[in-house]
C-alpha positions as CSV (number, residue, x, y, z in Angstrom):
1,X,94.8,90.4,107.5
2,X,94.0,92.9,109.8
3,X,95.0,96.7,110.3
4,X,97.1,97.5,113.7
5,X,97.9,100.4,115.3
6,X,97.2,103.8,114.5
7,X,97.7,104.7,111.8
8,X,94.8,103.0,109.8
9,X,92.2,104.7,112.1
10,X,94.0,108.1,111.0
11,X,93.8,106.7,107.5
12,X,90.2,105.7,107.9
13,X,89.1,109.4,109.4
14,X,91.3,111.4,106.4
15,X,89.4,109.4,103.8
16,X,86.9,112.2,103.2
17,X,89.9,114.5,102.8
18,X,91.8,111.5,100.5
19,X,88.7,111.9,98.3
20,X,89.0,115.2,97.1
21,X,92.4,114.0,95.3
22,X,91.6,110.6,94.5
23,X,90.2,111.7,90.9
24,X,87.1,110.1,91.4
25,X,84.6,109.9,88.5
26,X,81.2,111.4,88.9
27,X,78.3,109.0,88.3
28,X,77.5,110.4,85.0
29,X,81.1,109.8,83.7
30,X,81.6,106.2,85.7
31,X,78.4,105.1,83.9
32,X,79.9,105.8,80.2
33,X,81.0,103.4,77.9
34,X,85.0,102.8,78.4
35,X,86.1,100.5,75.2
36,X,87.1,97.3,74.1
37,X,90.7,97.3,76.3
38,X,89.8,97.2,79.8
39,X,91.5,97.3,83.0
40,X,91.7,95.6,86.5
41,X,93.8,96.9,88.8
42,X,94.8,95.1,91.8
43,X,96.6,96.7,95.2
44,X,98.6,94.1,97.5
45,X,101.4,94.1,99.9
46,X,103.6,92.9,98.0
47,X,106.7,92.7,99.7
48,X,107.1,92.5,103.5
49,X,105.8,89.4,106.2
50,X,102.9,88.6,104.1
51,X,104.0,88.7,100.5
52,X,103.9,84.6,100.7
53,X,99.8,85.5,100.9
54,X,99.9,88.5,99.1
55,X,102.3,86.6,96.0
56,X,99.6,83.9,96.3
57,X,96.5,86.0,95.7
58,X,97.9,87.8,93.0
59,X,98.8,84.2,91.2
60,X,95.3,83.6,91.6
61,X,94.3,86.3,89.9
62,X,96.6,86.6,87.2
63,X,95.6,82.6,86.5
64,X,91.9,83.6,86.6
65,X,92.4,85.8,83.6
66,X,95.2,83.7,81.6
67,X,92.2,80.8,81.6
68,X,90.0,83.4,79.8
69,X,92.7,84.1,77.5
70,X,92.6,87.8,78.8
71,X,89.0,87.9,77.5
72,X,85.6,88.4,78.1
73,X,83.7,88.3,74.9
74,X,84.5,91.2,73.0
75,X,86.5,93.2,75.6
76,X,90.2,92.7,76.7
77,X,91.2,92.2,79.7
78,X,94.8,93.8,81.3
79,X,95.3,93.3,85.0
80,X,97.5,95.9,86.5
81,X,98.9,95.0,90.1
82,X,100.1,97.7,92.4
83,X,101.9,97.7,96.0
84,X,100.2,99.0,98.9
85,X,103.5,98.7,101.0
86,X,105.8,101.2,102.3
87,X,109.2,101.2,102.8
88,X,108.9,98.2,105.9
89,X,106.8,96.0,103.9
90,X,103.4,96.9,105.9
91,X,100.8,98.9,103.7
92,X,101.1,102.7,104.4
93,X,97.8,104.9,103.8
94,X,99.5,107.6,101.8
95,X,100.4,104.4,99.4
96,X,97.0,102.4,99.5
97,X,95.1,106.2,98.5
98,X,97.7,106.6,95.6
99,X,96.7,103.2,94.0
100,X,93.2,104.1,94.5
101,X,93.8,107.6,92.3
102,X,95.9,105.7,90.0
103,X,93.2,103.2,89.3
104,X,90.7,106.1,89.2
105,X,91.7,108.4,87.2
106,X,92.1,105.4,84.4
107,X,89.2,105.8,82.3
108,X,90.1,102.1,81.1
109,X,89.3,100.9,85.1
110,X,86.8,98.1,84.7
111,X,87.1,97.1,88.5
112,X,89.8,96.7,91.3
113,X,90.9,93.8,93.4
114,X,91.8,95.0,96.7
115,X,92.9,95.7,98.9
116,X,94.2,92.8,101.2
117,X,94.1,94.7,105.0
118,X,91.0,96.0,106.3
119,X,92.5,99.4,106.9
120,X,93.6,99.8,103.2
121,X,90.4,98.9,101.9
122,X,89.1,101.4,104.4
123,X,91.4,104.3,102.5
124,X,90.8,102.9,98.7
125,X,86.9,101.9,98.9
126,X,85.1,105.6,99.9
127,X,87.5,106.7,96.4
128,X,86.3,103.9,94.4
129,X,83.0,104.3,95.2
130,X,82.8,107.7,94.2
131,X,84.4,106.6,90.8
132,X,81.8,104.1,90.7
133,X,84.0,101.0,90.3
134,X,83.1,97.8,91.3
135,X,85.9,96.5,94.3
136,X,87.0,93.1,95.2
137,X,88.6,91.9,97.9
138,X,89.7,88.4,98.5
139,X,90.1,89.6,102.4
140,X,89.8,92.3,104.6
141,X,87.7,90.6,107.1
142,X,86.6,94.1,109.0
143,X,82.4,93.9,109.9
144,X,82.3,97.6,109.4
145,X,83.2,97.5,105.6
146,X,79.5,95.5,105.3
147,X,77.9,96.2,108.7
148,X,76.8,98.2,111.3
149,X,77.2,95.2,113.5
150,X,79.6,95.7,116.5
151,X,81.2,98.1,113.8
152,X,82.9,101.8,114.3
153,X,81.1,104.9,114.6
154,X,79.8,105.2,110.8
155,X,80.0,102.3,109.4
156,X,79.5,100.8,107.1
157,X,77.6,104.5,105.3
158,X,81.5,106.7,105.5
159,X,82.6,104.2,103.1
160,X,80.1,104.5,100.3
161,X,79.7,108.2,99.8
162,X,77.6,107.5,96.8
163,X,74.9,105.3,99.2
164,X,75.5,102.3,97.0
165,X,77.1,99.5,97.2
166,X,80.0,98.7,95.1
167,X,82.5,96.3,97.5
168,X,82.1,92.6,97.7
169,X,84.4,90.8,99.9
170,X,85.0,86.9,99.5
171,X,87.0,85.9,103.1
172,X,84.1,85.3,105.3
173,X,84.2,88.2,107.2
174,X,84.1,88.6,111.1
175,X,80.8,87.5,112.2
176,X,82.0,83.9,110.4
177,X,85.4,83.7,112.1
178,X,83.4,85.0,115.5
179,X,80.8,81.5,115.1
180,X,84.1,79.2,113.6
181,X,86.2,80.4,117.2
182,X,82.7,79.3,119.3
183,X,82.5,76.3,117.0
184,X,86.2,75.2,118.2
185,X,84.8,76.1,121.8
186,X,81.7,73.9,121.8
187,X,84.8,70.5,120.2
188,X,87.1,71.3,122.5
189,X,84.4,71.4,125.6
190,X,85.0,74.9,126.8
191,X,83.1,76.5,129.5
192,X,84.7,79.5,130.4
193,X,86.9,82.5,128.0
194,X,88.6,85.5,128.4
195,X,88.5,87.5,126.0
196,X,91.8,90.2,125.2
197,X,91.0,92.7,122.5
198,X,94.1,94.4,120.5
199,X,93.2,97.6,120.0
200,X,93.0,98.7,117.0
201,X,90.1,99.8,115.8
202,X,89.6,96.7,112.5
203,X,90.1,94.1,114.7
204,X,88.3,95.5,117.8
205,X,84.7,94.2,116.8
206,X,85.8,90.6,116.4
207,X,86.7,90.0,119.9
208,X,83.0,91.8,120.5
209,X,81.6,89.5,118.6
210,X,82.7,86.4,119.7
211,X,82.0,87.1,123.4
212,X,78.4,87.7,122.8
213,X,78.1,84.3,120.3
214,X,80.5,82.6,123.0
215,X,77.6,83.7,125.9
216,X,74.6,82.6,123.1
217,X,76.6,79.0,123.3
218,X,76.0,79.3,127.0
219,X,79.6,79.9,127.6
220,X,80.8,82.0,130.4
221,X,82.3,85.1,129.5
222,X,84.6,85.4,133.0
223,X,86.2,88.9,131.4
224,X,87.1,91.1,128.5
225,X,90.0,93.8,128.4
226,X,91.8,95.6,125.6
227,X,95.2,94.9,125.1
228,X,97.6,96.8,122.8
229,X,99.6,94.8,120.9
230,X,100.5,97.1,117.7
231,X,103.6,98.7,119.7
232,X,104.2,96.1,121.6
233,X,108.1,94.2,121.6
234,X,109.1,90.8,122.8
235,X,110.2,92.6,125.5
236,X,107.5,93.9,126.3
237,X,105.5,92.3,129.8
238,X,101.8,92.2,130.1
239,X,101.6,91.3,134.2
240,X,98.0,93.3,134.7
241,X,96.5,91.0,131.9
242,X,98.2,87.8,132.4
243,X,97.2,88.0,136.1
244,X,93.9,88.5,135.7
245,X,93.5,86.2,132.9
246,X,95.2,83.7,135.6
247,X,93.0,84.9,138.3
248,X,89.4,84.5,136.5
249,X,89.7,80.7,136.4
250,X,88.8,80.7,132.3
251,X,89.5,77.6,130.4
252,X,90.7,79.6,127.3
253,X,91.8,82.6,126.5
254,X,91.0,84.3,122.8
255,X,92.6,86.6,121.9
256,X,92.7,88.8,118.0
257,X,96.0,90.1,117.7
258,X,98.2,89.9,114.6
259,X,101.6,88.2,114.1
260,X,103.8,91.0,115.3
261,X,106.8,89.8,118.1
262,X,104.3,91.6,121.1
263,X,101.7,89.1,120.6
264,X,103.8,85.9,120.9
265,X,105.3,87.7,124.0
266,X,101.7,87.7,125.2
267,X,101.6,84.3,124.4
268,X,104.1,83.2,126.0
269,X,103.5,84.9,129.1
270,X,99.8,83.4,129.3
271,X,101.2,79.8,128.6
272,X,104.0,80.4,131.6
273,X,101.1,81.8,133.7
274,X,99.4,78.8,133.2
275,X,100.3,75.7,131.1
276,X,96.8,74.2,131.3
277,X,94.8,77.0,129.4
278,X,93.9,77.2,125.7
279,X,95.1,79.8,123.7
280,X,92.9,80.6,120.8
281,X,93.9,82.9,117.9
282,X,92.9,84.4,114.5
283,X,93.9,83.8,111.4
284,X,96.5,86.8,111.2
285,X,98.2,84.7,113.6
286,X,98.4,81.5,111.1
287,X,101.9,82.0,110.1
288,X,105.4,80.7,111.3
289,X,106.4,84.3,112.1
290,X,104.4,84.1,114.9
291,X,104.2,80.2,115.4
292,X,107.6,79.7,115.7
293,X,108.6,82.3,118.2
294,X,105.9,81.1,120.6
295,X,107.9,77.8,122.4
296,X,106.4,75.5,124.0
297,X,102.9,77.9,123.6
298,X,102.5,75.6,120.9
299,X,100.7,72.8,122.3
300,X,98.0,74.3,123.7
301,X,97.3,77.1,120.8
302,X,94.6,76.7,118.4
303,X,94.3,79.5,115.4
304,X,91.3,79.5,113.3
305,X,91.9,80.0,109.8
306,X,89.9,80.4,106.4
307,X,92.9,78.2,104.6
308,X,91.7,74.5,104.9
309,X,93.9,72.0,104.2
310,X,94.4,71.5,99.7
311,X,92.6,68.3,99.9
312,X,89.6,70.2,101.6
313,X,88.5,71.5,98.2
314,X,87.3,70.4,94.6
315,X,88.4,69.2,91.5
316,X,88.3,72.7,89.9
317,X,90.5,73.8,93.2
318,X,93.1,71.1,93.0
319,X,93.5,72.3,89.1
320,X,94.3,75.7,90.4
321,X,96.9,74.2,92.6
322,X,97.9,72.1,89.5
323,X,98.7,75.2,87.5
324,X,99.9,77.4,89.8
325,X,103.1,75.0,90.3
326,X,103.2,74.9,86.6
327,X,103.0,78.4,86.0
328,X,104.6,80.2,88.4
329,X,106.7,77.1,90.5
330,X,105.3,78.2,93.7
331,X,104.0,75.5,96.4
332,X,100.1,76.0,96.4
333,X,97.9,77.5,98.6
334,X,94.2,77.9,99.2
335,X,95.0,82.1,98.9
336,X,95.5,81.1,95.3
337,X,92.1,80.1,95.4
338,X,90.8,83.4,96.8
339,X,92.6,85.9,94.1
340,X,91.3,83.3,91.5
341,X,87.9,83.8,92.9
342,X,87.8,87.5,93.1
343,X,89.2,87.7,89.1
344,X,86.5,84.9,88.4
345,X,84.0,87.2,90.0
346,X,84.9,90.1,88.1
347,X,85.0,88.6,84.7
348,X,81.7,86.9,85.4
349,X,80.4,90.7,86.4
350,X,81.7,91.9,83.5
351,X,80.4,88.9,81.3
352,X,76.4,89.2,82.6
353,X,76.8,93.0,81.3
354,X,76.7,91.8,78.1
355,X,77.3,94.6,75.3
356,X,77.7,96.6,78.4
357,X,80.7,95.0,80.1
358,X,82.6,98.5,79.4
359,X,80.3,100.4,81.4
360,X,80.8,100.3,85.0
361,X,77.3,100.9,86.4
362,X,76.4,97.3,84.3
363,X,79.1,95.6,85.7
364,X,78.3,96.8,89.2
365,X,74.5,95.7,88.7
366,X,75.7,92.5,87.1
367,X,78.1,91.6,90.1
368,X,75.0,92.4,92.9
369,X,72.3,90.2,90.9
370,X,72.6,88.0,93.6
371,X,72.8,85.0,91.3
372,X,74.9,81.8,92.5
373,X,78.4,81.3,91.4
374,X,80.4,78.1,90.6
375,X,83.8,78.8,91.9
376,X,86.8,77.6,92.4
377,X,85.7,78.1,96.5
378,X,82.3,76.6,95.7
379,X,79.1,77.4,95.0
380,X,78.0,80.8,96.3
381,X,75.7,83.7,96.3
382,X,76.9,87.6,96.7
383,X,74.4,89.2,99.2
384,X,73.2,92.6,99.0
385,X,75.5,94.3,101.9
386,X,78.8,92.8,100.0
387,X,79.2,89.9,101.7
388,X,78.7,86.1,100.3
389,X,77.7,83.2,101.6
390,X,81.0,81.2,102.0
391,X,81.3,80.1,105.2
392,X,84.0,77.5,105.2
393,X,86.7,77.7,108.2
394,X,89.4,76.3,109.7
395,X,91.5,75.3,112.8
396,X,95.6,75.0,112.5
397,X,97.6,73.4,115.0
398,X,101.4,73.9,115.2
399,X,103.8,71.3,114.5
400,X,107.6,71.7,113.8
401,X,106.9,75.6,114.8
402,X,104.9,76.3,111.7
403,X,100.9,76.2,111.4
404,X,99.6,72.8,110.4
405,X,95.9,72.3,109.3
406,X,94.0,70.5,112.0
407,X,89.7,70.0,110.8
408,X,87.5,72.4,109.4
409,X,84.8,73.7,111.5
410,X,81.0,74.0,111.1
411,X,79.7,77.4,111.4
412,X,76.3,77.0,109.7
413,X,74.8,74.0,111.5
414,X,72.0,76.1,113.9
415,X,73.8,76.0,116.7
416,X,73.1,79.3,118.9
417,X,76.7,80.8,117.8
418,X,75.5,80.8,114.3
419,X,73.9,84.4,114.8
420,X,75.1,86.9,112.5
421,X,76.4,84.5,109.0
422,X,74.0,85.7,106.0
């Protein structure tokens, strides 16, 4: 869920350059009437190592709408999807900024779902915003897209040239995982972590954050080093890290990496270093890609996750489930839920615009109301900054190589690593 390497940071630094090409709307033109036939746009991978997520979300959505019969009062509703992916199945920046302009320079564009990696939304939103188009995303968990917490130089202001807000995100972002990783650290009696940091600069501030909630839980903090992982191979050896890791006598070891071959090379090297110490991951890490190439890793790895088990959630939930095998014979899977949520969202923007739902300053202002929300991933509020209030995560386990849902985890129960959750 989370941009690596480079090339996202490069992205993120052209945007102001992206923008000139994007087609953006000026206010005055993104604030006139568009017409009875309006369109969503949504931008996934959607091919590649996450398309099983990605194929998900998009279900979601497209199931949001079909229960509206396509339809919100008098205005009809057409949801376009578009791939963010290049040619190896990982979204490209070039890509993500040309399903921005395409979406832009629509004069039907009602709103866009999107996009699912930090670092694409990064590229798509500063374009939107200038359009004035309200954005969804079901993920990209990045602080920075919200928050000035623990964020990049810049952030959250380089993504909203307009100074206003038009991105809502419904993952719980960061600072939530950051308190749900303590949360596992408090049940599982941990006194002392290391924390390794990929590099990369969307998933930096996560390992940030949870060593200063991890120190507020009066856990000891015995190190923290950057690690790159976006390059690395399975044949690639870590020694310096693993040794000191080794050498500070932690309990556990968290580290925020994605799913990519390096990482379960680190993992694997930190297990053989020491059998006894708990791995902890993130949820880019909660798929058999990476749990099954891990060995014997597996018993001692924990991976946080904002997928609870299907019997976790409602009745309205388990209905979504219920269609989706109807519909489109897939298995569900609580991303369903979150691309149903984000379409709900936007139809429920678009519905408290009233005669207005074809302007897209109304639907913006209807969206940010802050009025609660029955959803399909409960009851919730949208906050000012973009973020909500759902809170709701997970631990996996891994059994038979492949992520298995453990117990959900209380992030909002006062404890001291409950800092930064709206």
């Amino acid at each position: 869920m989370r941009a690596r390497g480079l090339l996202p940071l490069l992205a993120a630094c052209l945007t102001p350059l992206l923008l000139a090409g994007c087609g953006g709307a000026s206010s005055s033109e993104a604030s006139s009437p568009i017409g009875k036939h309006l369109r969503v746009y949504t931008s996934l991978p959607l091919q590649g190592p996450l398309v099983s997520q990605t194929q998900a979300v998009l279900d979601g959505e497209r199931l949001a709408l079909a229960d509206a019969h396509d339809r919100v009062g008098r205005f009809r509703i057409e949801l376009i999807p578009l791939d963010d992916a290049g040619p190896t199945g990982v979204w490209e920046p070039s890509v993500t900024a040309a399903d921005a302009k395409i979406a832009d320079k629509d004069a039907k564009t009602i709103a866009y779902i999107g996009d699912y990696d930090s670092g694409a939304t990064a590229v798509s939103l500063p374009a939107n915003n200038v359009a004035g188009i309200l954005q969804v995303s079901a993920m990209s968990p990045y602080i920075g897209l919200t928050s000035s917490f623990e964020a990049g130089q810049g952030d959250p202001e380089r993504f909203y040239p307009t100074g206003k807000r038009t991105f809502i995100r419904l993952l719980p972002g960061d600072a939530v995982q950051a308190a749900a990783q303590v949360a596992l650290m408090l049940r599982l009696h941990v006194r002392s972590l290391y924390v390794l940091a990929d590099g990369e600069p969307f998933g930096a501030p996560l390992a940030s954050i949870v060593a200063s909630d991890a120190r507020r839980a009066g856990i000891q903090v015995n190190g923290e080093q950057t690690v790159e992982l976006a390059r690395a191979t399975a044949e690639t050896t870590f020694t310096g890290q693993v040794e000191q890791v080794a050498e500070s006598g932690a309990e556990a070891v968290f580290v925020n990496g994605d799913a990519g071959a390096g990482t379960a090379a680190l993992w694997k090297q930190l297990h053989a270093a020491d059998p006894s110490l708990l791995l902890l991951g993130v949820d880019t890490m909660a798929n058999a890609s990476f749990t099954s190439a891990i060995g014997s890793a597996a018993h001692q790895t924990y991976l946080t996750s904002p997928a609870l088990s299907l019997s976790s959630y409602d009745a309205a939930a388990k209905r979504v489930f219920n269609e989706i095998a109807k519909r489109f014979h897939a298995a569900p899977s609580p991303y369903d839920l979150y691309g149903y949520a984000a379409m709900e969202l936007v139809l429920s923007s678009i519905r408290r615009a009233g005669r207005h739902g074809d302007d897209r300053a109304a639907v913006l202002a209807g969206a940010f109301a802050g009025h609660e929300l029955d959803s399909v991933l409960g009851r919730y509020a949208v906050l000012p900054d973009g973020e909500t209030t759902i809170t709701r995560y997970g631990v996996d386990r891994i059994a038979g190589g492949a992520p298995v849902f453990w117990r959900e985890l209380n992030v909002t129960d006062g404890s001291p690593y409950y800092q930064h959750v709206p």
